[in-house]
N, C-alpha and C positions, 0 to 999 in steps of 0.2 A: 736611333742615336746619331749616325752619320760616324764620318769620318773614314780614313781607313780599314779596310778589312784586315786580319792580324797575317796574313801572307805577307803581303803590301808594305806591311810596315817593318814586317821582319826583314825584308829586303834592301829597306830606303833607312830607316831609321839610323841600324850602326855607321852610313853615313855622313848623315845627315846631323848628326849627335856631336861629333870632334868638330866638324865644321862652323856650328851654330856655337859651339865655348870658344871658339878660336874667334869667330866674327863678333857677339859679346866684348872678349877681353881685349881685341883689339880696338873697337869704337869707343871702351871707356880708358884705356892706354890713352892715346893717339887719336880720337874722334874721329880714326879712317876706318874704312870695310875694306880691306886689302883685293886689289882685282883676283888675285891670285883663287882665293877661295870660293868666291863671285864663280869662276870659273871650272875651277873643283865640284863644286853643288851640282850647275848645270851640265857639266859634263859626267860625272854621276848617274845624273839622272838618266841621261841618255842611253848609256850602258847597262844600267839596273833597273831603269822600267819598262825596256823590251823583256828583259825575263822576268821582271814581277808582275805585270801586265797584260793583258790580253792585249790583240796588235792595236785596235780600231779605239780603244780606250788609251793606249799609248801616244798612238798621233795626235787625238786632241789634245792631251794633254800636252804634248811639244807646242800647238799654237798657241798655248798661254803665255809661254816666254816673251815673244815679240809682241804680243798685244800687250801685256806686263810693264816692258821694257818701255815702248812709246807713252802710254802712260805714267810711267817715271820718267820719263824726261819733259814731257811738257809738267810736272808737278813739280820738279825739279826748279827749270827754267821759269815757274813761278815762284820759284824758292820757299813752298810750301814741305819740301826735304829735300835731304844732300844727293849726291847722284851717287854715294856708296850705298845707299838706302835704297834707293829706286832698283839698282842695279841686283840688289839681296832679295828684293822683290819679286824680281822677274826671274832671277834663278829658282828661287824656292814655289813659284808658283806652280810648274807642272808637278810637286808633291800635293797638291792638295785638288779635288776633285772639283768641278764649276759645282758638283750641285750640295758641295761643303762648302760654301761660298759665306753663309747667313751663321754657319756654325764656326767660321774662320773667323768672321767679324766678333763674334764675340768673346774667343779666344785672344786676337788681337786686341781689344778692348781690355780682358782683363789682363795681359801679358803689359799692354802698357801704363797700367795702374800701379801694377805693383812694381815692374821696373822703376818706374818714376819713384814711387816710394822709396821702393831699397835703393835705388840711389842717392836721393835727398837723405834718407837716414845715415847709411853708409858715409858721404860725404860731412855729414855733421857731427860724426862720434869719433871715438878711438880708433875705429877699421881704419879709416882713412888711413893712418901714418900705417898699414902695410902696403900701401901702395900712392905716397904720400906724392910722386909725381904724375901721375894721370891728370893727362889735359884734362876731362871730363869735369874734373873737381874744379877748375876756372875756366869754365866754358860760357857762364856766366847761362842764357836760357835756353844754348844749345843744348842739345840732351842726344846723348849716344842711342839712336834709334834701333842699331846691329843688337842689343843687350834685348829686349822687348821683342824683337822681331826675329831673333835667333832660339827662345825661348816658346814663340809660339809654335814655330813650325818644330821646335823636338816635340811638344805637348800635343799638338796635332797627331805626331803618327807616333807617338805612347799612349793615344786614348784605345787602342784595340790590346793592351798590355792589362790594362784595368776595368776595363768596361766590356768584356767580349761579349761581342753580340750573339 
């Protein structure tokens, strides 16, 4: 199956969990990923995957970050996404393993389907007037990227919750 083992996830997940509703609610608010939590995630991680971790699996995963992060800035700096986006990326990446890479893509795939969705639906019914000022609803084809990308990575380390290997 891939993904986290349920140690791993019992560890990362609670929190990984507030962070990824707060980055969501913030990018469809305000169309910003607050550094604050950017930095929360990766600092997190730091601290709770030397004890959920074995050490040699731990440091690689720390090189994800900065190869993450350069990669978000040159996709950025093509304006192919916003640099809150890149930046949620490269924090969230030493949660997910290199060799869950092919099974992240297509979590990410489906997390940004249905965000898209639920947002276009959301923005075009009655929901909207509970939160009738979110930039996100006149962003016009920008699209709150934190909402999709905050949701994969909780589904990533909840798939050892429903699926134990």
């Amino acid at each position: 199956m891939g993904g986290p083992d349920l140690a791993t996830a019992l560890w990362l997940l609670p929190v990984a969990l507030p962070i990824s509703i707060y980055v969501a609610w913030s990018d469809l608010r305000r169309m910003k990923i607050p550094n604050r939590a950017v930095y929360i995630l990766a600092g997190s991680f730091v601290v709770l995957g030397f004890v959920a971790l074995p050490l040699d699996t731990y440091m690689w995963r720390l090189t994800h970050l900065p190869v993450l992060l350069v990669i978000g800035m040159v996709l950025n700096a093509l304006r192919v996404l916003g640099a809150g986006d890149a930046k949620f990326i490269a924090a969230a990446s030493p949660y997910v393993a290199v060799g869950d890479f092919g099974l992240m893509c297509y979590i990410l795939a489906g997390a940004f389907i249905g965000g898209y969705v639920t947002h276009r639906l959301a923005k075009n019914s009655p929901l909207r007037a509970l939160a009738p000022n979110w930039e996100s609803w006149q962003s016009g084809k920008r699209f709150p990227m934190g909402f999709p990308l905050g949701m994969a990575l909780v589904f990533y380390l909840a798939l050892p919750l429903f699926w134990p290997a």
